[in-house]
C-alpha positions in Angstrom: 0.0 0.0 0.0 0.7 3.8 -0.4 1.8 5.7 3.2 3.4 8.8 3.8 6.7 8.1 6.0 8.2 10.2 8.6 12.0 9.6 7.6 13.7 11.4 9.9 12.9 14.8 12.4 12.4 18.1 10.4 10.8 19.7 7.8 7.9 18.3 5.7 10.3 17.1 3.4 11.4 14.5 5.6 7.6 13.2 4.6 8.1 10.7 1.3 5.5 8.7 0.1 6.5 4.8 -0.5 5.1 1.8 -0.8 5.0 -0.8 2.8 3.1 -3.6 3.8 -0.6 -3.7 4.1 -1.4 -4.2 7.8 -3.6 -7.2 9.1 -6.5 -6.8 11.3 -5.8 -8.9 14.7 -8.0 -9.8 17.2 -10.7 -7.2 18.1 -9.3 -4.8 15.2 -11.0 -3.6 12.2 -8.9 -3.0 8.6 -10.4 0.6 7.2 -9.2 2.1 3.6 -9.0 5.4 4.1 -11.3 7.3 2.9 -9.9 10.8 5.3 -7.6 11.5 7.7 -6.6 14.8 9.1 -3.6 16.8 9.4 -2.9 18.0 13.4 -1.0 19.7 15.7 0.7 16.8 16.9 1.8 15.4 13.9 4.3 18.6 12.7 5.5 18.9 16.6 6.1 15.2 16.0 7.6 15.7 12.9 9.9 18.6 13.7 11.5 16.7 16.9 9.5 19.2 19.3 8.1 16.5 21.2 11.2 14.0 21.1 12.1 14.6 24.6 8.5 13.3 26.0 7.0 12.0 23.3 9.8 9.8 21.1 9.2 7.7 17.9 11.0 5.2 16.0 11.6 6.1 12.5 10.5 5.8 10.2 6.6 5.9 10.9 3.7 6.8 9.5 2.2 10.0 11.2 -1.9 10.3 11.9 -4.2 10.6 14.8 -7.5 10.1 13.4 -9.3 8.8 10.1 -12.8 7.5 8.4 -13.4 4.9 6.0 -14.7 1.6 5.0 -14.1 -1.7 6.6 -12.6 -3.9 4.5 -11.7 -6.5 6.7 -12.4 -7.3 10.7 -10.3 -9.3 13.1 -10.8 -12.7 15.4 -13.4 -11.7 17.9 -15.1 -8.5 15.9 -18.8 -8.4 16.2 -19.5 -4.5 16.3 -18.5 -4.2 12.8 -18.7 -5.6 9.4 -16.8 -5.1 5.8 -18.5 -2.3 4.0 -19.1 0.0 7.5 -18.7 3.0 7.3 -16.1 4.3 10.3 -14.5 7.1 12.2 -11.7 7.0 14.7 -9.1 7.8 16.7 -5.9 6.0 15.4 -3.0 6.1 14.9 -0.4 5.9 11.7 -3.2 7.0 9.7 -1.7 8.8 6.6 -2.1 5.8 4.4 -4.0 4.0 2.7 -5.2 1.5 5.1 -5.2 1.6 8.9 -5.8 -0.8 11.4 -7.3 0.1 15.3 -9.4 -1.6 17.6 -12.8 -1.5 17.7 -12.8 0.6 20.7 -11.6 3.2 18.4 -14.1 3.3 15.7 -17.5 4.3 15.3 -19.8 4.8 12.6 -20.2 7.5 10.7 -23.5 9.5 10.8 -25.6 8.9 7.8 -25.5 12.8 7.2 -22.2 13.0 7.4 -19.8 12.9 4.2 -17.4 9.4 4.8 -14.0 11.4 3.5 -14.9 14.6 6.0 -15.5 12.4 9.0 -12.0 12.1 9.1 -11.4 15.4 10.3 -13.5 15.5 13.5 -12.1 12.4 15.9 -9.5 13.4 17.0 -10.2 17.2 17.9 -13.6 16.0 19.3 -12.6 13.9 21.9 -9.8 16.5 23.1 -12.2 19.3 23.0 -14.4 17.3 25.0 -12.1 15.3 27.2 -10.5 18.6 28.4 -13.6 20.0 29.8 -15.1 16.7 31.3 -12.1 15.3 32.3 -10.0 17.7 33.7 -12.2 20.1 34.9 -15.5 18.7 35.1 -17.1 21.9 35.4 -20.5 22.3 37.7 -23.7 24.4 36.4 -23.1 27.6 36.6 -19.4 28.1 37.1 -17.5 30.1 34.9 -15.0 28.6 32.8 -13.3 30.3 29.9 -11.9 28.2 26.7 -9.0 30.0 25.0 -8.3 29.7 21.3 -12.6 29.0 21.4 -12.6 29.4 17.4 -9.7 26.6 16.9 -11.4 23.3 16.7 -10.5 21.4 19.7 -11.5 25.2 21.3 -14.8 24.7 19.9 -15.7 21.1 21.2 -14.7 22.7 24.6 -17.3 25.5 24.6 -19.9 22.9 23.0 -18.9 20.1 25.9 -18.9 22.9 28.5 -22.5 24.5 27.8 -23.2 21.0 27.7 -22.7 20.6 31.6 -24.0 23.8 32.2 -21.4 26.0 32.8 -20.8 29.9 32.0 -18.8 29.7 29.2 -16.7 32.3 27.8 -15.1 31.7 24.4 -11.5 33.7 24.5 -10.0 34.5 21.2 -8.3 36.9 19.1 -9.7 40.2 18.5 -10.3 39.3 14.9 -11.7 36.1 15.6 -14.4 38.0 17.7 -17.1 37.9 15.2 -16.7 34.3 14.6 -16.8 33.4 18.2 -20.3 35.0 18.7 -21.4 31.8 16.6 -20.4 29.2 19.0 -23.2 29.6 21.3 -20.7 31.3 24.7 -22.3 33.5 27.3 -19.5 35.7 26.7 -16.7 36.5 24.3 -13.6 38.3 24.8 -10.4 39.5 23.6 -7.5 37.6 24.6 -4.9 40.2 22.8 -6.5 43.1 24.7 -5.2 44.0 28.3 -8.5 46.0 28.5 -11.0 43.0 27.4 -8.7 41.0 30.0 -9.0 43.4 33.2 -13.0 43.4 32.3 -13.4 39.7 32.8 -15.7 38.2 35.7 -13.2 35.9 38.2 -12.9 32.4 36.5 -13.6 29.2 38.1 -11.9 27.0 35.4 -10.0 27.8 32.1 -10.0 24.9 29.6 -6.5 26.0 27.8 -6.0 25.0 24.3 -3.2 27.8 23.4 -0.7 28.0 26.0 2.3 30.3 26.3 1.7 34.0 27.9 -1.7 34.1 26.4 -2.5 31.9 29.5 -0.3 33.4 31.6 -2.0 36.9 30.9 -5.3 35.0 32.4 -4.2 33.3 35.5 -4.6 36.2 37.9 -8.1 35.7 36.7 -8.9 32.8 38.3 -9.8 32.4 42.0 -8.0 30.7 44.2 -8.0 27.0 44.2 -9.2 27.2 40.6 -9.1 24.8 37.8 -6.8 24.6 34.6 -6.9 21.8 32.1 -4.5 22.1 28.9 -4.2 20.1 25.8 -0.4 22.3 25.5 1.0 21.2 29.0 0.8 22.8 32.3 0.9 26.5 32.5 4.1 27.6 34.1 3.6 28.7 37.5 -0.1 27.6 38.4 0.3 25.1 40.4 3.0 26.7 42.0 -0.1 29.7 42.4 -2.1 26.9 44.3 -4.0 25.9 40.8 -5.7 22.5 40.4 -4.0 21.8 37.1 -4.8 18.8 34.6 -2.9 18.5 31.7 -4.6 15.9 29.1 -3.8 14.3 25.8 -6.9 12.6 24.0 -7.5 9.0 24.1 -10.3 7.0 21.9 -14.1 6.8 23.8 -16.2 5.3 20.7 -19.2 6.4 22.6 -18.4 9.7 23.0 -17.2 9.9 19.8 -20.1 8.9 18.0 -22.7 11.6 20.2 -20.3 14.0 19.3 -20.4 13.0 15.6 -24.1 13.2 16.1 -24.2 16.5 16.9 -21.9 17.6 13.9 -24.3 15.8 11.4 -27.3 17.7 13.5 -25.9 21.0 13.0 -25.2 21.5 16.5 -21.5 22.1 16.3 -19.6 23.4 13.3 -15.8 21.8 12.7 -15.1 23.9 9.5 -12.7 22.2 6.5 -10.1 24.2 5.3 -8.9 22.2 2.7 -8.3 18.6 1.4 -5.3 17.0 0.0 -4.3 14.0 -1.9 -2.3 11.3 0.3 0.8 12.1 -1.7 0.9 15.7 -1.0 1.0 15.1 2.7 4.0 17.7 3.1 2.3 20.5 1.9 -1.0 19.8 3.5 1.1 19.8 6.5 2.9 23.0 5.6 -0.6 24.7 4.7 -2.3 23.5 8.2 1.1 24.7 10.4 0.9 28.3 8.7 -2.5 28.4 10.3 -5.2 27.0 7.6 -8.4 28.3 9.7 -10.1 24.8 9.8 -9.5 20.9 9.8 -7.1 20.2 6.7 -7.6 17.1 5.4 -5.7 13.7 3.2 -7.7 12.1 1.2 -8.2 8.1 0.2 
């Protein structure tokens, strides 16, 4: 089969498409051709050597959090699925042109949902969503503030957090303002604006999806004893501040997963698509999504 190749740590030109083995469904796996699978964060911090310290691979590999597609074959033990179902999930080595995960992983895809875009969602679903119920689990009422609210992890956050009933204010850039009005927050504010900032009720929780001194500017916001879960690592200094801090990295939930695709096909959240890209041109998809694409960029089957 076709896969893209992480050859060694650097730019995208260390990405080479080649030819390697087909993988084999084992027991309680499913074999999917991929139909989509998105380009994220992880894979060009992967890909760069960012993450080698904490997070090392053995090259080469093939790079890939998440994909959808059709089942071409199932494993010893597989009852939940069948060849010719539909699927989305969160897996891994997934820009090729077959995958293999465990049923655990996979769901089906909605009916109203296109098979190739459902590749874009998984993974930023469940982190959107396992940031605010798993690291904060935020009660009704509280006030909890999700920065970068317009990214698309950001938006499962507010979606998950109005969800349990929380206050939710979306933080952005100023000139993602307008944009963030959409998402359905009580309030929406400013990150990039000292004055927006200062304005802000005291926070309870903040679900951080940027990092860096965005998220320092906001800790003298939140009371004492708050809450901080990050997708980016723990903010420096909170828990030196006497902050309850969670940092999380997503892992597969099938059944969350597919409520969350539910509500996608629905038209109760919005995941926008930048762009999609033919599995061979994997380095420049990745070069378009890391310059800041303004949606899920996707690889095509």
């Amino acid at each position: 089969m076709k896969a893209v190749l992480l050859t060694a740590y650097g730019d995208v030109d260390r990405l080479q498409l080649r030819d390697v083995p087909e993988p084999n469904a084992g027991p309680n796996q499913i074999k999917v051709r991929m139909a989509g699978a998105s380009i994220n964060p992880i894979d060009w911090k992967l890909r760069s050597g960012a993450y080698h310290a904490f997070m090392p691979i053995e090259l080469p590999t093939i790079l890939g959090r998440d994909a959808s597609g059709t089942v071409v074959a199932v494993g010893p033990g597989v009852t939940t699925f069948a060849v010719g179902d539909h699927v989305m999930g969160r897996v891994n080595a997934t820009y090729a042109e077959f995958v293999v995960g465990g049923v655990d992983a996979w769901t089906a895809v909605p009916p109203k949902m296109d098979l190739t875009d459902a590749g874009a969602y998984p993974l930023v679903l469940l982190t959107g969503a396992q940031l605010v119920e798993d690291a904060i689990h935020p009660t009704r009422g509280e006030q909890l503030l999700v920065t970068g609210a317009t990214g698309s992890s950001g938006r499962t956050a507010v979606f998950a957090a109005k969800a349990a009933g929380a206050r939710v204010v979306a933080g952005v850039r100023a000139v993602h303002k307008a944009e963030a009005a959409k998402l359905g927050a009580d309030l929406v504010v400013a990150l990039d604006d000292e004055n927006e900032i200062a304005r802000l009720p005291t926070l309870d929780a903040i679900a951080d999806t940027v990092g860096g001194e965005t998220t320092q500017r906001l800790l003298g916001k939140l009371k004492p004893g708050g809450t901080i879960g990050s997708i980016v690592g723990e903010p420096k200094g909170a828990r030196e501040r006497g902050f309850a801090v969670k940092a999380i990295m997503a892992h597969a939930d099938a059944k969350r997963l597919a409520q969350l695709a539910g509500a996608i096909a629905d038209g109760k959240l919005a995941i926008p698509i930048a762009r999609r890209f033919p599995l061979g041109e994997a380095a420049e998809a990745q070069r378009f999504a890391e310059r800041g694409a303004g949606g899920k960029v996707l690889l095509t089957g």
